[in-house]
C-alpha positions in Angstrom: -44.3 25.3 44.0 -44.7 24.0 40.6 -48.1 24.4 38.7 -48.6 20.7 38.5 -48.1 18.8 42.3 -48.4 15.5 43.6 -49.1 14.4 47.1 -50.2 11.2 49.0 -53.6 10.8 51.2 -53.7 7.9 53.9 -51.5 5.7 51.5 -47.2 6.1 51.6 -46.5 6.3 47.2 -43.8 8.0 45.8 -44.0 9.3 42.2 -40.5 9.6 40.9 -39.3 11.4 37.8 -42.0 14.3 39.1 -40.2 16.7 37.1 -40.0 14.8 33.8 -43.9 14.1 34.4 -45.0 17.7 34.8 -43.3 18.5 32.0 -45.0 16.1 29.6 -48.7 17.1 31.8 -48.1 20.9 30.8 -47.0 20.0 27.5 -50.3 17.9 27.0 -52.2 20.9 28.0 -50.8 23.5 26.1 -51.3 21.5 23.1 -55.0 21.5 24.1 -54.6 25.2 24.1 -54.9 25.3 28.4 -53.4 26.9 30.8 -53.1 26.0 34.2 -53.3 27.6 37.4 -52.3 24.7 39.2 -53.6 21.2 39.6 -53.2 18.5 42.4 -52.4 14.7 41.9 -53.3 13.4 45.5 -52.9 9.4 45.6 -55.1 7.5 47.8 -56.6 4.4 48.6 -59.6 2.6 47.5 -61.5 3.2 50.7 -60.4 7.1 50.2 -61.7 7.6 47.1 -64.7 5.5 47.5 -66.4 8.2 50.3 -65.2 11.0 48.7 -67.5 9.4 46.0 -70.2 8.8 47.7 -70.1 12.0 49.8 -69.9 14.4 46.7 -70.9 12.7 43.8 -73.7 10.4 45.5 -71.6 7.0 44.0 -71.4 4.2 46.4 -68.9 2.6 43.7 -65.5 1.9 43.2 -63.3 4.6 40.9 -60.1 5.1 39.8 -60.1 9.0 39.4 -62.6 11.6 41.0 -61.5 15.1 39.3 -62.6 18.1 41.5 -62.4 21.6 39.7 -62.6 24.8 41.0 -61.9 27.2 37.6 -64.8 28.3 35.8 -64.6 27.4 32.0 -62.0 29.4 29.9 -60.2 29.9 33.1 -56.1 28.8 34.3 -57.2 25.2 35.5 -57.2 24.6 39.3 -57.7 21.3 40.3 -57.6 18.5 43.1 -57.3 15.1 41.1 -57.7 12.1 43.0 -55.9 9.0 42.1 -56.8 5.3 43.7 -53.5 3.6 43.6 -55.2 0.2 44.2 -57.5 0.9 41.0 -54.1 1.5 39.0 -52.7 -1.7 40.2 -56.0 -3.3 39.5 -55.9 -2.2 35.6 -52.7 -3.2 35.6 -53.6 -6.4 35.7 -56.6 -6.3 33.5 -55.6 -4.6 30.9 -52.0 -6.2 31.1 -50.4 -3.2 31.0 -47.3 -1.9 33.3 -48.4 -0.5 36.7 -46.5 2.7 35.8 -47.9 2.5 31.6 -51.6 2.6 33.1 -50.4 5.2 36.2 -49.4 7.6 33.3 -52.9 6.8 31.5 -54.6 8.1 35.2 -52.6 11.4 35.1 -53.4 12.1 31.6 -57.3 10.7 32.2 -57.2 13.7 34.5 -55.8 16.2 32.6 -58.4 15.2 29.9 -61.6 15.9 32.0 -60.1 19.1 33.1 -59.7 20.1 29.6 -63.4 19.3 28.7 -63.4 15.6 27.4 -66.0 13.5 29.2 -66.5 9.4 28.7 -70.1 9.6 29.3 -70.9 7.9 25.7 -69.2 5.3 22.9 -68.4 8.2 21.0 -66.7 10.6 23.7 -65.0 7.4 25.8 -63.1 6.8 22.2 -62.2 10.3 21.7 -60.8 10.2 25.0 -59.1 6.9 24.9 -57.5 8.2 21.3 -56.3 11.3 23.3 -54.7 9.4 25.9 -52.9 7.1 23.4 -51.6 10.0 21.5 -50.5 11.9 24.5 -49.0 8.3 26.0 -46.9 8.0 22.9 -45.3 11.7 23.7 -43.8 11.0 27.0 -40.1 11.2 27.4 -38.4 7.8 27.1 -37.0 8.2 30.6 -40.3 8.4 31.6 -41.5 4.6 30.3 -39.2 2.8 33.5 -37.7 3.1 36.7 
């Protein structure tokens, strides 16, 4: 078992180049100075995502990403990150960006909160958005198409 995984909930989505993309994950999070015990990328749907939202975080809204994590701070990071599929397809299209450019933004949103960012404010969500650019601009070239 790797330390980063990825697995599909109530939706059929198959993430190829897995091993090229936990590569560039771990690198991401070592430059952040983490460690990680291991951390779960589960696709899902909309709907999915949507009642684990309003069941543990008392949102009745749409999401792209729910991060659940179970380390305490200064620990390995152990994770279950939830990712809506539909929400990346969605962005896609609004931001006019590549399905798999703004799937790659999701994965690295993720790894992000676990490390301690937040987008709660103007300040934070730029910090954040500045992180994911910079770590965007490090993946392998193999990993920019199918």
């Amino acid at each position: 078992m790797s330390l980063i995984n990825f697995y599909s909930e109530d939706i059929q989505y198959r993430l190829r180049n897995k091993k090229l993309i936990n590569k560039w994950l771990l690198s991401a999070i070592e430059s952040e100075s983490g460690q990680v015990e291991e951390i779960s990328f589960i696709f899902t749907s909309d709907n999915f995502l949507i009642n684990l939202n309003t069941e543990y975080l008392s949102h009745d809204t749409f999401t792209d990403i729910i991060t659940f994590q179970y380390n305490e701070e200064g620990d390995k990071l152990h994770s279950d990150v939830f990712v809506s599929i539909e929400r990346v397809k969605d962005n896609a299209k609004l931001f006019n960006q590549s399905i798999l450019n703004e799937l790659h933004r999701m994965l690295i949103h993720g790894v992000l909160h676990l490390l301690g960012y937040d987008d709660k404010n103007k300040t934070s969500k730029q910090l954040m958005t500045t992180k994911e650019d910079y770590y965007l601009s490090l993946r392998p070239e193999r990993l920019l198409s199918y």
